[in-house]
C-alpha positions in Angstrom: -8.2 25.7 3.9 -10.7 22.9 3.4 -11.2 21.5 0.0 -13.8 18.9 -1.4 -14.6 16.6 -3.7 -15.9 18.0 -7.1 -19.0 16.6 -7.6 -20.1 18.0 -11.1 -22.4 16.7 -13.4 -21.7 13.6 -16.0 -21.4 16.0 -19.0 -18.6 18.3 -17.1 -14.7 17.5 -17.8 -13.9 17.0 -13.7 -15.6 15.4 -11.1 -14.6 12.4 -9.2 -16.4 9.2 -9.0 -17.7 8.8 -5.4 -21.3 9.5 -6.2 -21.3 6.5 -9.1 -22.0 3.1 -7.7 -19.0 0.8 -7.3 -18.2 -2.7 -7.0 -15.5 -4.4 -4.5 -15.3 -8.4 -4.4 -12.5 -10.1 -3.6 -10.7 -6.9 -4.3 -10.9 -5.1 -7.5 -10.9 -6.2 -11.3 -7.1 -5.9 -12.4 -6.2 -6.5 -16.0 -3.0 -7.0 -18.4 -2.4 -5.8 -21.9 1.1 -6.0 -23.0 2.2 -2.8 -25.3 5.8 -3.3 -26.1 4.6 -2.9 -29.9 4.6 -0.3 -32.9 7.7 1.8 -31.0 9.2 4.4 -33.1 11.7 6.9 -32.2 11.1 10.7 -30.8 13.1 14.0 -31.4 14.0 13.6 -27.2 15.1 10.1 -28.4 12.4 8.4 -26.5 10.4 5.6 -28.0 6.4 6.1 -28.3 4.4 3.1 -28.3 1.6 2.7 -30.8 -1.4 3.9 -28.9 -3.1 1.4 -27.4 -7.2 1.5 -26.7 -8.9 -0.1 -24.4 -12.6 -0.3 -22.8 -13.0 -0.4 -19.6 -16.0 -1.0 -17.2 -18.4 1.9 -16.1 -18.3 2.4 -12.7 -15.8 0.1 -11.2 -12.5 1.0 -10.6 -10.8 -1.6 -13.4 -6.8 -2.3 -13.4 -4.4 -1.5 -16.7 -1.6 -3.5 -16.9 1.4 -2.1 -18.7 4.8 -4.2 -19.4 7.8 -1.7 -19.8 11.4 -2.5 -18.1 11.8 -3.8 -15.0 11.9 -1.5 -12.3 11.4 1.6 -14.2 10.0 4.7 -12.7 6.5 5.5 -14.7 4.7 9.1 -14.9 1.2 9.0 -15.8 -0.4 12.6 -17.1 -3.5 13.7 -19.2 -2.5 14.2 -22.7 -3.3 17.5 -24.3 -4.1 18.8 -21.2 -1.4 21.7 -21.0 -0.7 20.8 -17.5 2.8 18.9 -16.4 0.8 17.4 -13.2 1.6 13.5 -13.1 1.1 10.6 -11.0 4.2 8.4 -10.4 4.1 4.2 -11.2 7.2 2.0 -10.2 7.3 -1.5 -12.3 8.1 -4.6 -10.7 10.9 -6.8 -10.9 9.7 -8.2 -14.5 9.2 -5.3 -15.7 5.0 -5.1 -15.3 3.6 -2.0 -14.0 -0.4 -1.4 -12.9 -2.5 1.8 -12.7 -6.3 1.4 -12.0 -8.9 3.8 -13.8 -12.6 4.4 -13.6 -15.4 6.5 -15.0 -18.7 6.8 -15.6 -20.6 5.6 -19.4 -19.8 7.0 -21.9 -16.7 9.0 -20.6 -13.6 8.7 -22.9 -9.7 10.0 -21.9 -6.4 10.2 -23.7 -3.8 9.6 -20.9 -0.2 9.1 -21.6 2.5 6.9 -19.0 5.9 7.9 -19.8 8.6 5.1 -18.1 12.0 5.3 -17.7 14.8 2.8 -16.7 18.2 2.6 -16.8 18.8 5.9 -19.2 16.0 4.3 -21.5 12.9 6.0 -21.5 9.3 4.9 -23.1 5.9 6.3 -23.4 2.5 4.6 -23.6 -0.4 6.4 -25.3 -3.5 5.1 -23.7 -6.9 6.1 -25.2 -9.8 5.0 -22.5 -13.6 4.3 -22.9 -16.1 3.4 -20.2 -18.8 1.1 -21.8 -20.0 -2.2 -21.1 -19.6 -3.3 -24.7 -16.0 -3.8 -25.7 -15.5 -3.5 -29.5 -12.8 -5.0 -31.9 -10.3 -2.1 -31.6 -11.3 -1.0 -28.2 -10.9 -4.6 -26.5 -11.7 -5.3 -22.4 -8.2 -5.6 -21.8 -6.4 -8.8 -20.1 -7.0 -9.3 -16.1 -3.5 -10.5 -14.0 -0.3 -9.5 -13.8 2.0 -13.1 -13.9 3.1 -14.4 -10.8 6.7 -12.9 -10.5 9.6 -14.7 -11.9 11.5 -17.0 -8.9 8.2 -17.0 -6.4 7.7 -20.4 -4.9 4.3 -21.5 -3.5 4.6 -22.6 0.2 1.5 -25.6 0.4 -0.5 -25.9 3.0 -0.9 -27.6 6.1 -3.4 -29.7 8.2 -3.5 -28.9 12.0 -1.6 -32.3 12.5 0.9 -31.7 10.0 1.4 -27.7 11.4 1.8 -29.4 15.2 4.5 -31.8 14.0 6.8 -29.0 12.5 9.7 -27.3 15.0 9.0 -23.3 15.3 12.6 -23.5 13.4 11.3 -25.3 10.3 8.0 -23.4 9.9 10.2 -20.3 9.7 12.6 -21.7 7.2 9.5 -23.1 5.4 8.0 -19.5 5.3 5.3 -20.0 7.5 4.1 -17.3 10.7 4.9 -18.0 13.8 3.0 -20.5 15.6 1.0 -18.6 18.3 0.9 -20.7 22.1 -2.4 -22.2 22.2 -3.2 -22.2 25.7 -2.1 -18.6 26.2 -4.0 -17.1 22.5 -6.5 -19.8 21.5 -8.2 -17.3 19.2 -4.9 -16.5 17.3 -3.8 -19.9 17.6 -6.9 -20.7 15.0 -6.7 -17.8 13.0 -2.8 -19.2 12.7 -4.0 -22.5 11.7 -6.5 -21.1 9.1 -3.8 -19.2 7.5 -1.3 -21.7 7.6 -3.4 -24.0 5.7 -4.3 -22.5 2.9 -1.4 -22.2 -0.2 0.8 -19.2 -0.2 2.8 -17.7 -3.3 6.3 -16.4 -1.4 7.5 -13.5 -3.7 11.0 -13.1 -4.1 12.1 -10.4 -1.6 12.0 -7.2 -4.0 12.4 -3.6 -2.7 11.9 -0.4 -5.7 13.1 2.6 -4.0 10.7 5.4 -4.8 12.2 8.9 -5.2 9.0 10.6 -4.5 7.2 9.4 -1.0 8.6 9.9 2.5 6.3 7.8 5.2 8.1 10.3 8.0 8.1 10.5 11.7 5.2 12.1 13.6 5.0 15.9 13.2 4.6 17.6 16.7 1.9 19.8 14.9 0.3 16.0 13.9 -0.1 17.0 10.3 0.8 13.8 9.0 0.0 11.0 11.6 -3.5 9.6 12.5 -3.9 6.7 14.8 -2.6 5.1 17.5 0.5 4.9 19.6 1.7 2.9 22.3 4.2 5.5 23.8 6.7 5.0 26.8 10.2 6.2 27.8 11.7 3.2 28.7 14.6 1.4 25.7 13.4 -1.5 24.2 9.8 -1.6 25.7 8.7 -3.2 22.2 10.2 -5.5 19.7 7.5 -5.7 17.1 4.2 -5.0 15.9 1.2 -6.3 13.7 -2.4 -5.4 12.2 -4.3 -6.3 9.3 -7.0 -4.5 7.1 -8.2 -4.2 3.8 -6.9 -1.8 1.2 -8.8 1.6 1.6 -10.2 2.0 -1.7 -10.0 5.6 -3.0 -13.6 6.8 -4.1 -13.2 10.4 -4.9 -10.2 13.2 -5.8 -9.6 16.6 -5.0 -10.7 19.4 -7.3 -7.1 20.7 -8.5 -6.1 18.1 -10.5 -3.0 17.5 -7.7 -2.4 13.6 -6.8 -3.3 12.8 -3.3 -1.7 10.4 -1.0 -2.4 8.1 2.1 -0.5 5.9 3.8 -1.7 3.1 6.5 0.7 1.3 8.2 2.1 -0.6 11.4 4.9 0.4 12.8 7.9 1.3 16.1 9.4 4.4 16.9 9.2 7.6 15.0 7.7 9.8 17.4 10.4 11.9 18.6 12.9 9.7 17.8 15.6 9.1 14.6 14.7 5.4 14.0 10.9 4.2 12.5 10.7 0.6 11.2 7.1 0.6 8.9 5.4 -1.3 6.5 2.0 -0.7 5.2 0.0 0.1 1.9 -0.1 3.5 -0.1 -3.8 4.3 -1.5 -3.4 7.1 -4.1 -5.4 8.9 -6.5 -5.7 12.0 -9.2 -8.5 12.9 -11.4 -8.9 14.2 -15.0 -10.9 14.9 -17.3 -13.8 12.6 -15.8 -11.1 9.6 -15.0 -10.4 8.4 -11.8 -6.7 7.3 -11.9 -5.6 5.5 -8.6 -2.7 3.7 -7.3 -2.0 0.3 -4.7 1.0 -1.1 -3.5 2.4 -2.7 -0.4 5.7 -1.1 0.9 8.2 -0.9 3.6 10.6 1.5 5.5 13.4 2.2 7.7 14.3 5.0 8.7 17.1 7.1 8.3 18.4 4.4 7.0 16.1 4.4 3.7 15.1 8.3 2.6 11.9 6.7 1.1 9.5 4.1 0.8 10.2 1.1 -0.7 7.6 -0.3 -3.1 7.2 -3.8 -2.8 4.2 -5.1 -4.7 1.0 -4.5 -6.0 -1.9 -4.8 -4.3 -5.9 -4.2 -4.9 -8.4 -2.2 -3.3 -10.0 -4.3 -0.6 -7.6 -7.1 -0.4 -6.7 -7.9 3.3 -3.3 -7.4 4.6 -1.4 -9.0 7.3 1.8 -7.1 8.3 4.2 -7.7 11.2 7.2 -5.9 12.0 9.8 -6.4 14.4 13.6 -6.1 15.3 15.5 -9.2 15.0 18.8 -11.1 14.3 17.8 -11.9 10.4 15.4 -15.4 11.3 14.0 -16.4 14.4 11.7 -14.4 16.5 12.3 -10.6 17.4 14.7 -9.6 19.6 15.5 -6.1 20.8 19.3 -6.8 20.2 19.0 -7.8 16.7 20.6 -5.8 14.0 17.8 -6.7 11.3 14.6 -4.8 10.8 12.5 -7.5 10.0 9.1 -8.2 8.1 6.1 -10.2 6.6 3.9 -8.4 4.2 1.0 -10.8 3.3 -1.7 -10.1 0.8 -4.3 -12.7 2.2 -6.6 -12.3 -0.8 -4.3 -12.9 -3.5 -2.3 -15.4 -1.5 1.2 -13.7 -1.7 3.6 -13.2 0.6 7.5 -11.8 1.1 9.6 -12.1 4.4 12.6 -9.8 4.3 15.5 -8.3 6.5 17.3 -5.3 6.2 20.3 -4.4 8.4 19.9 -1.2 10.6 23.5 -0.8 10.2 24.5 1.5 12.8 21.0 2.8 13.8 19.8 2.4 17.0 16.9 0.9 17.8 15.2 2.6 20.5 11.7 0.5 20.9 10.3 3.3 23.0 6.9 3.2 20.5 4.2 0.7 18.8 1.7 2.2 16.2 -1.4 1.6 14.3 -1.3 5.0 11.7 -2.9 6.6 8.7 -0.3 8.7 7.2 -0.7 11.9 4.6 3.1 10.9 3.2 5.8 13.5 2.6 6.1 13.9 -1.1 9.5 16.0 -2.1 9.5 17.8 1.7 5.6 19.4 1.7 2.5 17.0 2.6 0.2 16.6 -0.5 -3.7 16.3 0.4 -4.9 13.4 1.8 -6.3 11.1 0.0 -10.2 10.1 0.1 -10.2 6.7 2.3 -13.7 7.9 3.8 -13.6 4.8 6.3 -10.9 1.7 7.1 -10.6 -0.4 10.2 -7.4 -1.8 11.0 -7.7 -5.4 13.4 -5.6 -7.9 15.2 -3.4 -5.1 16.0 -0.7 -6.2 18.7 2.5 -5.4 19.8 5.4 -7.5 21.4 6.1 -6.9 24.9 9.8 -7.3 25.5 9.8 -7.4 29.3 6.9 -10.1 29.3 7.0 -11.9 25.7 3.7 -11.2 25.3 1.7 -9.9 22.3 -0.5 -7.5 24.1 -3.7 -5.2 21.9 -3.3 -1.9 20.9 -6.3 -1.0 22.9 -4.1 -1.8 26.1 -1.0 0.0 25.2 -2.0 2.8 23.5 -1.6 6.0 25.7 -1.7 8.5 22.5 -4.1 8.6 20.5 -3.3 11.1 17.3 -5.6 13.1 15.0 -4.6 14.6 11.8 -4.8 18.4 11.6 -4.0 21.3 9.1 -4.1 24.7 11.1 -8.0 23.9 12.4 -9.8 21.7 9.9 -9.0 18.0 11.0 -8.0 15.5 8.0 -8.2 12.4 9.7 -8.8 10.7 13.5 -8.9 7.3 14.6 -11.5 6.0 17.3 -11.3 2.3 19.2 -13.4 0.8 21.6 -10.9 1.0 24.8 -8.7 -1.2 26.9 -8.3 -4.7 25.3 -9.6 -4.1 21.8 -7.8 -5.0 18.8 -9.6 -2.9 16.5 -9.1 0.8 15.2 -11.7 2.7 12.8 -9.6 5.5 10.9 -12.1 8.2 9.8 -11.5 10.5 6.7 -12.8 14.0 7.6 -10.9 16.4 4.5 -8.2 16.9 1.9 -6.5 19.5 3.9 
């Protein structure tokens, strides 16, 4: 069955917002309001927060800020709404969790996010206006959430000072690898562009959410769009890369259900027990004439973790670098390693985490490289996907073990994968043939 966007008028309680004009620079407009205040207890022995309001911004998609406790598991819903329909918020580390809203003028919502952590449980009454004229008691709320406690910012480096560093101390300084110049001029200067700007390393942080599954490809290819470098031979690739920019989420579904997308790099999965992924998740719901949506950068491995692990926030439209790759826990990859290994870098906000987690006793087969879009597994069924409309993925490369070369998607890639529920296609992926680097994912439906 296909489904569209509702596109009802201003004056009707649902439509979604890709009709309204938008703004993206730099990524989007995030702000902080801390609401630890005015609790009092509930019958269900939950605390309530006063209720907080808050104008934001017509038309542009504007990020709320919440503090709560660290780590804890947030539902957001519509309040007097008579429906128990949600969309599920992890905090971070210091306890500060972000959902993004937008509307048009004039539109005003009661939502509600109800957070819970370690057998504590607190809700946040949020009443929402979109105006561009903030008042006294409906304030523009605060913009950032604080650098997370125990990051360390990496400074950067001159071309001479990069040169003079051993490929041993740039990786215990937390810089990439340094790219051969000779053989990848081009990435050799993209590497020096990066490495000289400052970096904030975040503390290596994993939430395990209990609601998405990023799961291997269905045979049926309900839930994979993209690319796939596929061969039968063990250990063919070691590890993977690509960078984009957040898909922002411009529209919802009709229903009122949350819908979900997942874009990430990634080997194995296709056919086979082991996938080692990292990515962002682009989500969104819609009620009442808000646009509710969610960003955050997360990894995977497969069996070993039942579902993803949230690792920070991110914005709509920031750009991503992402590498994955099997390896001993530093140094480069190697096939033999007992480590799946990443570097999630949010280039816009200059943040960045490196992190290993043991495959212990899963096999790494190495069989597959891919460049996906994912409709995520949420409880077992696939939810809609969710409105990305159009996102390129670049730079994306796999690590050839029998060679040691970083070779382009364009040249391995023998599958490419469309997204299908019974006829109606969700999503495809096109790219411009042997040698290129660059994928254009296409949203086509909900479901």
């Amino acid at each position: 069955m296909k489904r569209t966007a509702n596109r009802s008028n201003a004056n009707q309680s649902n439509f979604t917002m890709s009709t309204a004009p938008r703004k993206y620079t730099n990524g989007l407009l995030s702000l902080a309001a801390v609401l630890l205040c005015g609790m009092t207890a509930s019958a269900s022995n939950a605390k309530v927060a006063a209720e907080q309001g808050f104008t934001i911004a017509p038309n542009v998609e504007t990020g709320i800020v919440l503090k709560t406790a660290p780590d804890a598991a947030c539902d957001l819903h519509a309040t007097g709404a008579g429906d128990t329909r949600s969309m599920r918020f992890y905090a971070n580390a210091d306890g500060y969790v972000k959902l993004n809203a937008s509307a048009r003028e004039g539109m005003e919502s009661r939502v509600q996010l109800d957070c819970s952590a370690k057998g504590k449980s607190v809700s946040y009454p949020l009443h929402l206006v979109a105006s561009s004229t903030p008042t006294s008691d409906m304030p523009a709320p605060l913009r950032k959430i604080p650098t997370v406690k125990g990051s360390k910012v990496r400074p950067g480096l001159s071309e001479a000072q990069a040169q003079s560093m051993t490929d041993e101390q740039l990786e215990q300084a937390g810089y990439p690898a340094r790219p051969n110049v000779v053989e990848s001029p081009a990435e050799y200067e993209r590497w020096v562009s990066r490495v000289a700007k400052p970096m904030t390393i975040l503390p290596a942080h994993m939430v395990s959410r209990s609601d998405i599954t990023a799961t291997p490809k269905s045979y049926t290819s309900s839930n994979w769009s993209g690319l796939e470098g596929h061969t039968t031979t063990k250990h063919y690739y070691s590890a993977v890369t690509g960078t984009w920019g957040v898909p922002p989420i411009l529209g919802a579904s009709s229903d009122g259900s949350t819908d979900y997308s997942a874009f990430w790099v990634g080997l194995d999965g296709d056919g086979l027990n082991d996938l080692v992924q990292a990515g962002t998740e682009q989500d969104a719901v819609e009620w009442l004439g808000f646009l509710f949506t969610g960003y955050y950068a997360w990894s995977e491995l497969l069996p070993n973790q039942p579902t993803e692990q949230e690792l920070f926030d991110v914005d709509a439209g920031d750009e991503m670098e992402v590498e994955v790759w099997i390896g001993t826990g530093s140094g480069s990859p190697n096939p033999n390693g007992g480590y799946a290994s990443y570097r999630v870098t949010d280039v816009t906000q200059s943040e960045s985490t490196v992190f290993y987690v043991p495959l212990s006793g899963t096999v790494f087969n190495g069989k597959e490289a891919e460049w996906i879009m994912e409709r995520p597994s949420l409880g077992g069924s696939l939810p809609e996907l969710a409105e990305y409309l159009v996102a390129n993925m670049e730079y994306t490369t796999a690590l050839k073990v029998s060679t040691n070369k970083w070779v382009a998607s364009g040249t391995t890639s023998n599958r490419n994968i469309s997204m299908y529920k019974g006829k109606d296609e969700l999503s495809e992926a096109l790219w411009l043939g042997k040698g290129s680097q660059l994928i254009t994912f296409f949203w086509l439906n909900f479901e």
